[in-house]
Wavefront OBJ file of the C-alpha trace (Angstrom):
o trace
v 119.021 90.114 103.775
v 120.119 92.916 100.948
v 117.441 91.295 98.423
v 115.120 91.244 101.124
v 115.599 94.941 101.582
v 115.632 95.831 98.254
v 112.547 93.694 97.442
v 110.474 95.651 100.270
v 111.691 99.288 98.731
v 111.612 98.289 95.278
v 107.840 96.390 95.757
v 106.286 99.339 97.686
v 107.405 101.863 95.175
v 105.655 99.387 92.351
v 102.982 98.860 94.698
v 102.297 102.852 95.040
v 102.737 103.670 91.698
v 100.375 100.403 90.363
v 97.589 101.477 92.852
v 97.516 105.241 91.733
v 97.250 103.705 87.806
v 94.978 101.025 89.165
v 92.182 103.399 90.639
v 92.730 106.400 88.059
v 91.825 104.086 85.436
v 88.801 102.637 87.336
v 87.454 105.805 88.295
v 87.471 106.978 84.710
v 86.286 103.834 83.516
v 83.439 104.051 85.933
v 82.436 107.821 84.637
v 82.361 106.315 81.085
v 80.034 103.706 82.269
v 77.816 106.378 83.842
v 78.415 105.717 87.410
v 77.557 108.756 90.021
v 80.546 110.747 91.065
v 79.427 109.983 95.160
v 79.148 106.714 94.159
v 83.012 106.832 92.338
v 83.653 108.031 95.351
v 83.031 105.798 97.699
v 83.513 103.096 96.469
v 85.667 103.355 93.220
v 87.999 105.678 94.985
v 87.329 104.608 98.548
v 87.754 101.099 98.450
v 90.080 100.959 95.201
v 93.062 102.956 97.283
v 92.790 99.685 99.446
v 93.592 97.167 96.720
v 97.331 97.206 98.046
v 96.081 95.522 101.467
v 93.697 93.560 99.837
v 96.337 91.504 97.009
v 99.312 91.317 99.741
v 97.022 89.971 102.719
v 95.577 87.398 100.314
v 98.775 86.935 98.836
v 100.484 86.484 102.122
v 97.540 83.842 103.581
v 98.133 81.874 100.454
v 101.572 81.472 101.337
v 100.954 80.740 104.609
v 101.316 84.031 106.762
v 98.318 84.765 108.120
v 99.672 87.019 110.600
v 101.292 89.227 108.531
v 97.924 89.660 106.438
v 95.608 90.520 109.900
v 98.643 92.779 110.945
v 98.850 94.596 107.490
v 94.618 95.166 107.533
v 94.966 96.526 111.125
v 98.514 98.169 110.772
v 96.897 100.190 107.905
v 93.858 101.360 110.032
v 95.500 102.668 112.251
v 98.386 104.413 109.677
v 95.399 105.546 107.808
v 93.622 107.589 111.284
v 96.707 108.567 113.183
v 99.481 109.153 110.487
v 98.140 109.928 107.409
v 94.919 112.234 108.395
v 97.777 112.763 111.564
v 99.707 114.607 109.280
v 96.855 116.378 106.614
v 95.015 117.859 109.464
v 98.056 119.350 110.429
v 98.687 120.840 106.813
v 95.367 121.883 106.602
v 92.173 120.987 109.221
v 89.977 119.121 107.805
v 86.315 120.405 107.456
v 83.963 117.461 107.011
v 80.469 118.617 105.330
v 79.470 115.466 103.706
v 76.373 113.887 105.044
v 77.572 110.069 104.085
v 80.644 110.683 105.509
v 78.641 111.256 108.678
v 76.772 108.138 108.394
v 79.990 106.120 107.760
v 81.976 107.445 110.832
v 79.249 105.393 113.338
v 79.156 102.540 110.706
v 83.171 102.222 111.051
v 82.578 102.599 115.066
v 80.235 99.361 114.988
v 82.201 97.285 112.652
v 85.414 97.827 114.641
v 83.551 96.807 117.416
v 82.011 93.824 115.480
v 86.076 92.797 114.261
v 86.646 92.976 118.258
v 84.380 90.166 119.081
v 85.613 87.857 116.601
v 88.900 88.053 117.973
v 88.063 87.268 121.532
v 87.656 83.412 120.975
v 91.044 83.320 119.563
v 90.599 83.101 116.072
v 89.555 83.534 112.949
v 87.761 80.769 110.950
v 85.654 80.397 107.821
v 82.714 81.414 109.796
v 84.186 84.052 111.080
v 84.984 85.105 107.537
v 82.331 84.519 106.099
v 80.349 87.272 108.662
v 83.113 89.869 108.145
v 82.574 89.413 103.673
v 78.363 89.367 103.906
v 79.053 92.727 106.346
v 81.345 94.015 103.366
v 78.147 92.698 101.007
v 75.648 94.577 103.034
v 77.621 97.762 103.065
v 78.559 97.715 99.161
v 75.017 97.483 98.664
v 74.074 100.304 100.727
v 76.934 102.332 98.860
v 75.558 102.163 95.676
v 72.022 102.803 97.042
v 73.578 106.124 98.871
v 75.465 106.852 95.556
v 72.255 106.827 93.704
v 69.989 108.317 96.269
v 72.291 111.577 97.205
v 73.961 112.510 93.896
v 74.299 116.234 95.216
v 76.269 114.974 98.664
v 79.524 117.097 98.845
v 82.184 114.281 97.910
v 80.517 113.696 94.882
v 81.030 117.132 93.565
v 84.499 117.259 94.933
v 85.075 113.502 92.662
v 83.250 115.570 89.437
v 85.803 118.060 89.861
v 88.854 115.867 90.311
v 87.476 113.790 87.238
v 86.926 117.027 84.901
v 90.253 118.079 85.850
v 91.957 114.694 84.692
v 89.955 113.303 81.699
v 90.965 110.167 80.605
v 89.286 108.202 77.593
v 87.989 105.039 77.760
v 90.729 103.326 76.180
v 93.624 103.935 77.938
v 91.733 103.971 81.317
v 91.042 100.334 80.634
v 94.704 100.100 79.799
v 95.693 101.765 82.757
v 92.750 99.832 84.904
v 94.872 96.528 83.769
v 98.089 97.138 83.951
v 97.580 98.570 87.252
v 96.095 95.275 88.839
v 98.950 92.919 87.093
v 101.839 95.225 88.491
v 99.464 95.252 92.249
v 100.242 91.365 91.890
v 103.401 91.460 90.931
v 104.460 94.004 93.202
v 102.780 92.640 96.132
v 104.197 89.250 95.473
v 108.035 90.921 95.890
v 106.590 92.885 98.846
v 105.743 89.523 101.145
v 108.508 87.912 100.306
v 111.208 90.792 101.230
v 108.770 91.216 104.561
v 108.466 87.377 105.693
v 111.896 86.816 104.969
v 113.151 89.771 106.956
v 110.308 88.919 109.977
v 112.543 85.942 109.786
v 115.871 86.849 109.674
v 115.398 89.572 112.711
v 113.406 86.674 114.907
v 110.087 88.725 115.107
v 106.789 87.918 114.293
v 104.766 88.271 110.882
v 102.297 90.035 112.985
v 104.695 93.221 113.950
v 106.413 92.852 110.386
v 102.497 93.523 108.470
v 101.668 96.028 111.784
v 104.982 98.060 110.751
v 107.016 98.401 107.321
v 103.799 96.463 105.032
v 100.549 99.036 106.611
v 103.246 102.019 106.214
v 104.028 100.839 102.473
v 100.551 99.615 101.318
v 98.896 102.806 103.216
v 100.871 104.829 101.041
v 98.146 105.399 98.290
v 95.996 106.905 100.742
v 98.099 109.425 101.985
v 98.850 110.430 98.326
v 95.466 110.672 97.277
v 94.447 112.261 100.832
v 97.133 115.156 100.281
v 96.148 115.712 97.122
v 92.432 116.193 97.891
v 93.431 118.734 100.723
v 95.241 120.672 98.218
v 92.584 120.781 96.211
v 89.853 121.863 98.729
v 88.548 118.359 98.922
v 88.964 117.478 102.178
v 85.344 115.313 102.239
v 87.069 113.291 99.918
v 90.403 113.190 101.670
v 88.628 111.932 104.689
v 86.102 109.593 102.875
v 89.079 108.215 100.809
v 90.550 107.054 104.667
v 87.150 105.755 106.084
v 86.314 103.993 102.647
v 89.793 102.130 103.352
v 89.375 100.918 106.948
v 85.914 99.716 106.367
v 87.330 97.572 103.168
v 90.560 96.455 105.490
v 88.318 95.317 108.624
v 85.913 93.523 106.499
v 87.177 92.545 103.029
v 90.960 92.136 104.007
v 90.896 90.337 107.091
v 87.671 88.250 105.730
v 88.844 87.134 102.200
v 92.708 85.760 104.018
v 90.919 84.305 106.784
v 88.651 82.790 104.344
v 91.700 81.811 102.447
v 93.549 80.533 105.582
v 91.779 80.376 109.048
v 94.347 81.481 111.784
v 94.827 81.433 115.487
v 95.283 85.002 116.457
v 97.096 86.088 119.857
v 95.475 87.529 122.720
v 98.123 90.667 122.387
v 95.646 91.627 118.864
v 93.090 92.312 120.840
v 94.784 93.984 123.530
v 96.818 96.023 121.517
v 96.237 96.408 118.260
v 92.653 96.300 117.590
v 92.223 98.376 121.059
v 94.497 100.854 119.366
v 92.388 100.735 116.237
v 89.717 101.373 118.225
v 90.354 104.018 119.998
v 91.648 105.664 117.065
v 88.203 105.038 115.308
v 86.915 107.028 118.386
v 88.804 109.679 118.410
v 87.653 109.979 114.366
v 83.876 109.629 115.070
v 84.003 112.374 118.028
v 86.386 114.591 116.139
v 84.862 113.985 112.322
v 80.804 113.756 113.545
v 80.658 116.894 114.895
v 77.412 116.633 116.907
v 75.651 120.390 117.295
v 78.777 122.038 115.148
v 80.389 121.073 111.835
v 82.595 117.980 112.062
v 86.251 119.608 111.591
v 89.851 117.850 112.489
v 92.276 121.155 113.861
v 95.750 121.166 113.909
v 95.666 120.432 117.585
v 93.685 117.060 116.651
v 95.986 116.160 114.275
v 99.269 116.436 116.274
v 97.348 114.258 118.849
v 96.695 111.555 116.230
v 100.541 112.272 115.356
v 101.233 111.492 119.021
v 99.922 108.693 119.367
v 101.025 107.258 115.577
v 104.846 107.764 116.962
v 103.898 106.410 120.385
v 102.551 102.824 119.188
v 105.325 102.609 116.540
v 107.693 103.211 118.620
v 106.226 100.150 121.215
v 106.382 98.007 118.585
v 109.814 99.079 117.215
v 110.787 98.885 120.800
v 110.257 95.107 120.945
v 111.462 94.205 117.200
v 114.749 95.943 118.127
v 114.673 93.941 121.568
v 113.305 90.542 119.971
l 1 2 3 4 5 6 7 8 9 10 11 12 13 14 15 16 17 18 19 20 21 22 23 24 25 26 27 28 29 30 31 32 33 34 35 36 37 38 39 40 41 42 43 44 45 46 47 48 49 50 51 52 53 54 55 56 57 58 59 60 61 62 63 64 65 66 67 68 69 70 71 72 73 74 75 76 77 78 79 80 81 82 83 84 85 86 87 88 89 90 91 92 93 94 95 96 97 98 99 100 101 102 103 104 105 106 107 108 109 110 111 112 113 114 115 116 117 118 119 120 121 122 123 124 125 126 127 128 129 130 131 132 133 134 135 136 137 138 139 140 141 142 143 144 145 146 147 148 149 150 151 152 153 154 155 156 157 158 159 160 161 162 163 164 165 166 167 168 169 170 171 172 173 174 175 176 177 178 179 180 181 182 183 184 185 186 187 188 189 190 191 192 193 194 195 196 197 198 199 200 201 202 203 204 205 206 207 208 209 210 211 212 213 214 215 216 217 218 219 220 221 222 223 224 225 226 227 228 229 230 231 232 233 234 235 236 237 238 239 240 241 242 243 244 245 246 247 248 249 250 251 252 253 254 255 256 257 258 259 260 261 262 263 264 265 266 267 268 269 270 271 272 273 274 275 276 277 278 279 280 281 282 283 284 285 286 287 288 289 290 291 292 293 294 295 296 297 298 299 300 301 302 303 304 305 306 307 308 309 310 311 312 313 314 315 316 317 318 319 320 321 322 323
């Protein structure tokens, strides 16, 4: 149980550090290739800070815990809304002024809703897979064709700025790109292992171990690179950097380990923890959209996303402790 412990704290703190190497050196990598800074942004940036949920879910279906890889994707969606913009609104509100961002927000609305439906039969097979990765196809696609169509957007020149702040050659962001995604592997190979084998030794489920202690630890990334953004100013980027994620998670996590292993999924996923996803998502879209005013996240917003953070954790903590 004390190696399983120490595996968990020493993987995560590998797994944080890897990811932050493992996107600086992409991003900079992708400037020297000539890539747009939106489109760094989004999907660089935005989908890179989710490699962490991407390596341990596949990691974890490979060895056979496909629970704890659908309760990681959705245990970071909801870390990423309600405690980790939770907690930056609160140090600073978030203004949103980007105009993708504002396109994403209904996008992440639909696909949350689209995740929904595939869990109501019970599972999650190839086919069910398969729709979730050419969704993820589609949407890549339409990335790059936003990051090349509106090069002046506002996270775009938020990215330039972060990039001319931190120059990197191309040499050791290549380094950096690598040795980030071997220590990801490594580290998220330590991580499942301390987490299945404690989900085992305390009787609970997979499920509530990846909704808990794994989203927490692999969501960690994004609430580093989401505080740093709002002390910069960038809070489009801040914000993009947590949709970006929970598109990836809903449709690139959940599809590539149920492509790897199918699973059978409770009816207690859909009735709590994709309904709290969901409602979360809500919350973002009416909060972040903005309608006839700009989009903006108060203080007040983000101690009600804070709320309701503690208030599911502590559900869930509730039954591990009572399991």
């Amino acid at each position: 149980m004390l190696l399983a412990i120490l595996a968990i704290l020493g993987g995560l703190a590998l797994l944080v550090w890897s990811a932050d190497r493992f996107v600086d050196g992409a991003a900079a990598t992708a400037r020297h290739a000539g890539m747009p800074p939106l489109l760094i942004g989004m999907v660089v940036i935005g989908f890179g800070t989710s490699a962490p949920e991407m390596v341990v879910s596949a990691l974890a279906a490979l060895d056979g815990n496909p629970d704890l890889a659908l309760g990681n994707a959705y245990g970071s969606n909801i870390t990423n809304i309600a405690l980790i913009l939770g907690l930056v609104a609160m140090l600073s509100p978030i203004a949103v002024q980007s105009q993708v961002i504002k396109k994403e927000l209904p996008l992440l609305g639909a696909i949350t809703l689209l995740s929904g439906a595939l869990l109501m039969d019970g599972e999650l097979d190839r086919l069910d897979a398969g729709i979730l990765l050419g969704v993820f196809a589609l949407l890549m696609g339409w990335s790059i064709v936003q990051g090349l169509r509106q090069r002046g957007d506002a996270i775009g020149q938020e990215v330039d700025l972060d990039l001319d702040s931190q120059p990197m050659a191309l040499k050791p962001a290549l380094i950096w790109l690598a040795i980030g995604l071997v220590l990801l592997v490594i580290s998220s190979r330590i991580l499942v292992w301390g987490a299945v084998t404690i989900a085992h030794h305390l009787g609970v489920s997979d499920l509530v171990i990846g909704l808990t202690i794994v989203a927490i630890g692999t969501s960690l990334p994004e609430l580093a690179s989401s505080i740093a953004a709002v002390r910069k100013n960038e809070h489009d980027l801040a914000l993009g950097n947590v949709i970006g994620s929970n598109l990836f998670n809903t449709l690139a996590v959940v599809g590539i380990a149920a492509a790897i292993k199918p699973m059978s999924v409770e009816a207690l996923v859909l009735h709590r923890d994709w309904l709290v996803m969901a409602v979360l998502t809500v919350l973002l879209f009416i909060m972040g959209y903005g309608f006839k005013r700009q989009g903006r996240i108060n203080r007040f917003e983000g101690l009600i996303l804070l709320l309701i953070y503690i208030g599911y954790s502590s559900y869930l903590f509730y039954g591990i402790m009572n399991a």
